[in-house]
N, CA, C and O atoms as a GROMACS GRO file, in nm:
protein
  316
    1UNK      N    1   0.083  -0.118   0.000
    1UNK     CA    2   0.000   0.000   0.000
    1UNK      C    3   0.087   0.124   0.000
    1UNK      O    4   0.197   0.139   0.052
    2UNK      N    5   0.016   0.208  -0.067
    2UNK     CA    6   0.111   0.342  -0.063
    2UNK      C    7   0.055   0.453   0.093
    2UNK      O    8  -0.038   0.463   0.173
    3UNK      N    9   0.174   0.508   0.063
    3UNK     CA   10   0.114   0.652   0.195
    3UNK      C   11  -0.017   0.680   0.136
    3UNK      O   12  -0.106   0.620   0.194
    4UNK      N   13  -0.055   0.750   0.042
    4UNK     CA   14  -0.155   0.792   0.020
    4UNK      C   15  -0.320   0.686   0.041
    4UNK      O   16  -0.426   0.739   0.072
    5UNK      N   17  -0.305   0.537   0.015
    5UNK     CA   18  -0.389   0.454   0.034
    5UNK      C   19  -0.413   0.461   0.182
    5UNK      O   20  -0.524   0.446   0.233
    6UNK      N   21  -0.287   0.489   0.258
    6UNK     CA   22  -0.295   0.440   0.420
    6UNK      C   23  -0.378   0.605   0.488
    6UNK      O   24  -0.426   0.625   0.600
    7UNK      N   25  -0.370   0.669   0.406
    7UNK     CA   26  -0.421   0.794   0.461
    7UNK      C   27  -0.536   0.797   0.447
    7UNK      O   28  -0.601   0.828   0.547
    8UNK      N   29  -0.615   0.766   0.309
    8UNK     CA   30  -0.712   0.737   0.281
    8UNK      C   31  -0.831   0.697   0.418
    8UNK      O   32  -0.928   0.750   0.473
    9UNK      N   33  -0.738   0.549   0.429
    9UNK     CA   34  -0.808   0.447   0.536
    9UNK      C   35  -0.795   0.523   0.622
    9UNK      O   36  -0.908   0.530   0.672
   10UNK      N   37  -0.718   0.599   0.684
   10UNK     CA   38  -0.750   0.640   0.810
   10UNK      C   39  -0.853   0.738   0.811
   10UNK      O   40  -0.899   0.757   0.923
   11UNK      N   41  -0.883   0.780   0.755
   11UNK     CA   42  -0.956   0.922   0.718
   11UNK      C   43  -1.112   0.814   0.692
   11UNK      O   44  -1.212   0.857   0.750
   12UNK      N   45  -1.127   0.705   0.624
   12UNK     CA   46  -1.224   0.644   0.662
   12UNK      C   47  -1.278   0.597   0.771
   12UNK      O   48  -1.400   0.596   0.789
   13UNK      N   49  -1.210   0.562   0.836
   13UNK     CA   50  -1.195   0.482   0.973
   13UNK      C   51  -1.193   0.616   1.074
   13UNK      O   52  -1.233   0.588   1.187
   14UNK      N   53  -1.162   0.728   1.061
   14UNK     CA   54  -1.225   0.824   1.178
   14UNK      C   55  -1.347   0.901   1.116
   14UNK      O   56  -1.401   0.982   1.191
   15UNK      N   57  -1.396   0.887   0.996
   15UNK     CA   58  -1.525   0.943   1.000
   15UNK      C   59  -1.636   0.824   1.044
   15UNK      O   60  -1.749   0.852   1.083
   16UNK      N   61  -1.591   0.706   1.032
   16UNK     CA   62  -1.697   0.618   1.082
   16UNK      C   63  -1.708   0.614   1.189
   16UNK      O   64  -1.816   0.605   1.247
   17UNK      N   65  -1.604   0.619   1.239
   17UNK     CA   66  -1.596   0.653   1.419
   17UNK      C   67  -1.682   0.794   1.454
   17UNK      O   68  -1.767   0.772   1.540
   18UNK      N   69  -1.681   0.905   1.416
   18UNK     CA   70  -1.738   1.050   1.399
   18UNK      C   71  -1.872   0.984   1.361
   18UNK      O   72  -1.955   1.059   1.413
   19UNK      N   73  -1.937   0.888   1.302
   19UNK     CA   74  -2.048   0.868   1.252
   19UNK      C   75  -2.122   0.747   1.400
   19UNK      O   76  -2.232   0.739   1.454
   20UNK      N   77  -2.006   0.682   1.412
   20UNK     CA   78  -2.045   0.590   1.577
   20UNK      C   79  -2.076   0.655   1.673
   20UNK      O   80  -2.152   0.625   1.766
   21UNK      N   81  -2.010   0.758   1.654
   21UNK     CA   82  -1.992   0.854   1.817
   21UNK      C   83  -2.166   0.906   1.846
   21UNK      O   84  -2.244   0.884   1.939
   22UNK      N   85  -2.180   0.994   1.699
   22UNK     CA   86  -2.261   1.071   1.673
   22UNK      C   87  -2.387   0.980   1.720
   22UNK      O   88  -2.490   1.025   1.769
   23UNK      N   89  -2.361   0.849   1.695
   23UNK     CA   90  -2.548   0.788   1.693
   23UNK      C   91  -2.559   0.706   1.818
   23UNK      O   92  -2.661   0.655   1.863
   24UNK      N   93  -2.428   0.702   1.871
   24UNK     CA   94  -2.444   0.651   2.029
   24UNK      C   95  -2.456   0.765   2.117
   24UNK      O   96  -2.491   0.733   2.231
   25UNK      N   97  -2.435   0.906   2.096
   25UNK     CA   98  -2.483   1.005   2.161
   25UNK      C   99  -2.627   1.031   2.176
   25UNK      O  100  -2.681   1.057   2.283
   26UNK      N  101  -2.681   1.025   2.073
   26UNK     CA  102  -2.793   1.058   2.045
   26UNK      C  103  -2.889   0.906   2.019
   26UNK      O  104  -2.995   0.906   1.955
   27UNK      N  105  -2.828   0.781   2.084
   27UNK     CA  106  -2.932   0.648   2.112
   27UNK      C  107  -2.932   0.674   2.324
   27UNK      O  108  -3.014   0.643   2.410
   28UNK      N  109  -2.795   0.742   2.329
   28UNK     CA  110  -2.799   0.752   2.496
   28UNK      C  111  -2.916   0.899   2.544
   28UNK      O  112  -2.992   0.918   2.638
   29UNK      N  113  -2.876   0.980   2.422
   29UNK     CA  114  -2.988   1.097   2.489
   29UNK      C  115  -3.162   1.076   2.496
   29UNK      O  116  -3.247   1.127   2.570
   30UNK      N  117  -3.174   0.961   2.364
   30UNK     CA  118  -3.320   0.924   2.362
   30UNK      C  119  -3.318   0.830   2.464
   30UNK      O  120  -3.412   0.858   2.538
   31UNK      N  121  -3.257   0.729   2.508
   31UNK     CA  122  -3.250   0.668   2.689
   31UNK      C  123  -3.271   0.733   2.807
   31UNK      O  124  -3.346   0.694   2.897
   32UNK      N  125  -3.214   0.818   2.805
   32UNK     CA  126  -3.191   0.918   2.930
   32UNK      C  127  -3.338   0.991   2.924
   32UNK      O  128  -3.379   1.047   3.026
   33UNK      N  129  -3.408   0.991   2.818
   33UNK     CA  130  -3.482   1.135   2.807
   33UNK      C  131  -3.663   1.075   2.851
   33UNK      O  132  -3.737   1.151   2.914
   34UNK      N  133  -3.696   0.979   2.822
   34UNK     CA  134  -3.776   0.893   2.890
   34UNK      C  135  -3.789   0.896   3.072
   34UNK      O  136  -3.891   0.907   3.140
   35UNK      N  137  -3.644   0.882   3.116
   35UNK     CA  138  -3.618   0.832   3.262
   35UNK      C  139  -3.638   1.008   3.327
   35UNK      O  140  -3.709   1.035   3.424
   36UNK      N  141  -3.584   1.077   3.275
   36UNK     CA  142  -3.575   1.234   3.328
   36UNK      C  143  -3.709   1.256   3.354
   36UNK      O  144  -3.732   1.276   3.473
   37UNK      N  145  -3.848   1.261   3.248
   37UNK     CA  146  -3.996   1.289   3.235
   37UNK      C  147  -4.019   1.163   3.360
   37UNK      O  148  -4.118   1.209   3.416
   38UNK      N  149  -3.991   1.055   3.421
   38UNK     CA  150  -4.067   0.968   3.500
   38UNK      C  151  -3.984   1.014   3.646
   38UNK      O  152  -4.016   1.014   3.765
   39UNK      N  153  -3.917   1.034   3.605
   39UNK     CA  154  -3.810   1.086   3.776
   39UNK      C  155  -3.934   1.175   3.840
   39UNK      O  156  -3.996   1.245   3.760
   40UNK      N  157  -3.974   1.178   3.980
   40UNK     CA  158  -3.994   1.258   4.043
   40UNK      C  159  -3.912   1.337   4.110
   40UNK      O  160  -3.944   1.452   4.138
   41UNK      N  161  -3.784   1.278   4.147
   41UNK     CA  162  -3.691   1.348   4.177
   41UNK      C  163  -3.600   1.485   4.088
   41UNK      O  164  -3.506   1.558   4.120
   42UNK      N  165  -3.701   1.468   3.947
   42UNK     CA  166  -3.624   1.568   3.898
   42UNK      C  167  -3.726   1.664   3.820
   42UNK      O  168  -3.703   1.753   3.738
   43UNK      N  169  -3.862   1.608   3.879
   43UNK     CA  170  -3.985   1.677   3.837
   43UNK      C  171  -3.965   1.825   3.890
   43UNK      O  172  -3.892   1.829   3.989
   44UNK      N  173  -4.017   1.954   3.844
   44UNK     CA  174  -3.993   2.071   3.883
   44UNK      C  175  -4.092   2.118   3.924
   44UNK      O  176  -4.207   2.075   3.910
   45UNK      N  177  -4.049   2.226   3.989
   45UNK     CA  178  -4.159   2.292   4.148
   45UNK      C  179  -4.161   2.163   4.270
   45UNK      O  180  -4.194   2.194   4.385
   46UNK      N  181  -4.134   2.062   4.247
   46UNK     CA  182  -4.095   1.957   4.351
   46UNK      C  183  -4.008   1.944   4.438
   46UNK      O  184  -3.937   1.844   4.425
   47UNK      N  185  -3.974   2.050   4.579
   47UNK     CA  186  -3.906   2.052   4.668
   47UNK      C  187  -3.818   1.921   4.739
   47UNK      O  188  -3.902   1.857   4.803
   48UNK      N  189  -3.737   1.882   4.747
   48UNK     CA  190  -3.663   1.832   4.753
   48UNK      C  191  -3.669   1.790   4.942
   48UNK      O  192  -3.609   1.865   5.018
   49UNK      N  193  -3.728   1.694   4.986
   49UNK     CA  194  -3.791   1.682   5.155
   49UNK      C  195  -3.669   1.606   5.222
   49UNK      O  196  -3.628   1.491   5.210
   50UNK      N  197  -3.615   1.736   5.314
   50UNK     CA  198  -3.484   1.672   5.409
   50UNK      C  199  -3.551   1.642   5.530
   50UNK      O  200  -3.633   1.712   5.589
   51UNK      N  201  -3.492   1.495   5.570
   51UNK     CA  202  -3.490   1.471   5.727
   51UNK      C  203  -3.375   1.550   5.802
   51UNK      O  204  -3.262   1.585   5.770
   52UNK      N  205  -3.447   1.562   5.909
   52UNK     CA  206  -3.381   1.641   6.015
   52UNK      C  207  -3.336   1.513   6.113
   52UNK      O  208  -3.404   1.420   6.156
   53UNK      N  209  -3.174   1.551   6.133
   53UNK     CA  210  -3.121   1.385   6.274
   53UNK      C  211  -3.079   1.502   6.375
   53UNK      O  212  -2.988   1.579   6.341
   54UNK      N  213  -3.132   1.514   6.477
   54UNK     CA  214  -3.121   1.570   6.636
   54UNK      C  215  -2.925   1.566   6.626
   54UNK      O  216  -2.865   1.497   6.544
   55UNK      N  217  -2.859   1.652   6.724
   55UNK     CA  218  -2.742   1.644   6.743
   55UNK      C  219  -2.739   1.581   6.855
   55UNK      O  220  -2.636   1.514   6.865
   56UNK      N  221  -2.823   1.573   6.962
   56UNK     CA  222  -2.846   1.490   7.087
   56UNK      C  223  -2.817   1.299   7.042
   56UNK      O  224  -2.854   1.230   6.947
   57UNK      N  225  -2.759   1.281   7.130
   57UNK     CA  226  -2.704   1.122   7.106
   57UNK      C  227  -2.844   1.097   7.171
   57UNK      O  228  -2.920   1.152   7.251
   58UNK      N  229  -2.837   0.976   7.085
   58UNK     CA  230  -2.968   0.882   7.095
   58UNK      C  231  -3.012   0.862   7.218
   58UNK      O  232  -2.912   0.847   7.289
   59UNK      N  233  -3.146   0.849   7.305
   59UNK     CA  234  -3.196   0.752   7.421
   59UNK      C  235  -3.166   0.609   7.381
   59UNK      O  236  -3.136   0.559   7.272
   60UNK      N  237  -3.182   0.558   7.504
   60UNK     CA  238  -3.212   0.389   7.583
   60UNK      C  239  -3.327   0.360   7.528
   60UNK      O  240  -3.361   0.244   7.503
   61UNK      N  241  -3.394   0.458   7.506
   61UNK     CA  242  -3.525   0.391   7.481
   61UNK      C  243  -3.584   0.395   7.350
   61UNK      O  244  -3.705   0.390   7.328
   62UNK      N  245  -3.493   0.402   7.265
   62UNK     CA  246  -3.528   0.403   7.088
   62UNK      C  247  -3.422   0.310   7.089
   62UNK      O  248  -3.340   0.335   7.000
   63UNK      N  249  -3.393   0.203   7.165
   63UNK     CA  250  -3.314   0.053   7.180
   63UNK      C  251  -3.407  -0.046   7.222
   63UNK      O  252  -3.399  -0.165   7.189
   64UNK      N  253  -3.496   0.003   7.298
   64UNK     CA  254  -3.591  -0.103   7.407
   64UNK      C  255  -3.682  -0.160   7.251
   64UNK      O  256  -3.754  -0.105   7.167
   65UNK      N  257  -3.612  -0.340   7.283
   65UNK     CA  258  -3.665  -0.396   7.250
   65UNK      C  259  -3.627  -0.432   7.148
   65UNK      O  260  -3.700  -0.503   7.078
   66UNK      N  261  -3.488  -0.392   7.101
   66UNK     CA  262  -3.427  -0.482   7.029
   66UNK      C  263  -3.407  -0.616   6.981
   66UNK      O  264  -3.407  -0.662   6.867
   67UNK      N  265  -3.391  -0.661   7.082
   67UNK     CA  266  -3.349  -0.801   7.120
   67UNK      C  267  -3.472  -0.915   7.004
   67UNK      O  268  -3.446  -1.023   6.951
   68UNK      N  269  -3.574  -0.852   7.002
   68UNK     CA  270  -3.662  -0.923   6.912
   68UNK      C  271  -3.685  -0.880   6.769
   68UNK      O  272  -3.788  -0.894   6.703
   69UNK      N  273  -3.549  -0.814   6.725
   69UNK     CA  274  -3.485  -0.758   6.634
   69UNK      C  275  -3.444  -0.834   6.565
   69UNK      O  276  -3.456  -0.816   6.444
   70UNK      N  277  -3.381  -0.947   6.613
   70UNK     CA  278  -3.238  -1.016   6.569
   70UNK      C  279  -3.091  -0.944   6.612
   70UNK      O  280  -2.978  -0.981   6.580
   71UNK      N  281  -3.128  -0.833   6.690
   71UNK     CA  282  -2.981  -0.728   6.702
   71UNK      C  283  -2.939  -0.779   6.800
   71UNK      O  284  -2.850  -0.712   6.852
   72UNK      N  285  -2.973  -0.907   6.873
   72UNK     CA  286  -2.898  -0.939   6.982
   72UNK      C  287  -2.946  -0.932   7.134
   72UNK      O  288  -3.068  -0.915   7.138
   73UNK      N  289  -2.914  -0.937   7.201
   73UNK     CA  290  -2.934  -0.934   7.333
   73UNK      C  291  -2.928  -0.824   7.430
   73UNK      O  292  -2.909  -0.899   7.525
   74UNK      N  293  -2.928  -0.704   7.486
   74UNK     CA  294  -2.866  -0.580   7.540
   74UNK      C  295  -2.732  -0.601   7.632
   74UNK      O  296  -2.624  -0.542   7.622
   75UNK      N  297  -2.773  -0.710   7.729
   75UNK     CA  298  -2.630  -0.773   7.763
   75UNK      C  299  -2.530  -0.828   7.734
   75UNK      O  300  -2.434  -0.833   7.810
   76UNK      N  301  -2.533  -0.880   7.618
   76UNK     CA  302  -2.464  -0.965   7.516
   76UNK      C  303  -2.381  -0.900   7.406
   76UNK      O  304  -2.397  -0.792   7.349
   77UNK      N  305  -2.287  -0.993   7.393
   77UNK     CA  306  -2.238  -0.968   7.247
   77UNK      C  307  -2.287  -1.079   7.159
   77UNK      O  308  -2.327  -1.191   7.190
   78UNK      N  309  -2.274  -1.020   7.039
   78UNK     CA  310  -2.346  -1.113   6.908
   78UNK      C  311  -2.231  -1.232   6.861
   78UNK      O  312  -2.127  -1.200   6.803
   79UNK      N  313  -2.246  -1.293   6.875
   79UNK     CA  314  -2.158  -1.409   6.823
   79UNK      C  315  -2.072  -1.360   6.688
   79UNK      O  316  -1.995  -1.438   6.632
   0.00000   0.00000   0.00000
């Protein structure tokens, strides 16, 4: 093959690539674009609802009654 044949090919071989790129961009944007419209999470005017965690360390008594948890025993360690 000459230089000029090998240039050729390459110049084929990156517009097909430029032509791959192009239709896997635009097979991922028609994917994506379905899921965005069903998201509520990204529905608009839809405030975004934070829990609030106390800085106060936990009570004894948001524990009571574990034990019928599976979490173990209160006296115990878990095997």
């Amino acid at each position: 093959m000459s230089l000029q044949d090998d240039v050729n090919a390459v110049k084929r071989c990156l517009d097909e690539l430029v032509r791959s790129v192009g239709q896997l961009e635009r097979d991922l944007a028609r994917e994506q674009a379905p899921q965005e419209r069903q998201s509520p999470a990204v529905a608009p005017g839809r405030p975004e609802a934070l829990a609030a965690a106390p800085d106060a360390p936990y009570g004894a008594s948001g524990r009571r009654g574990t034990e019928d948890e599976g979490t173990g025993h209160r006296d115990r360690r878990s095997p």
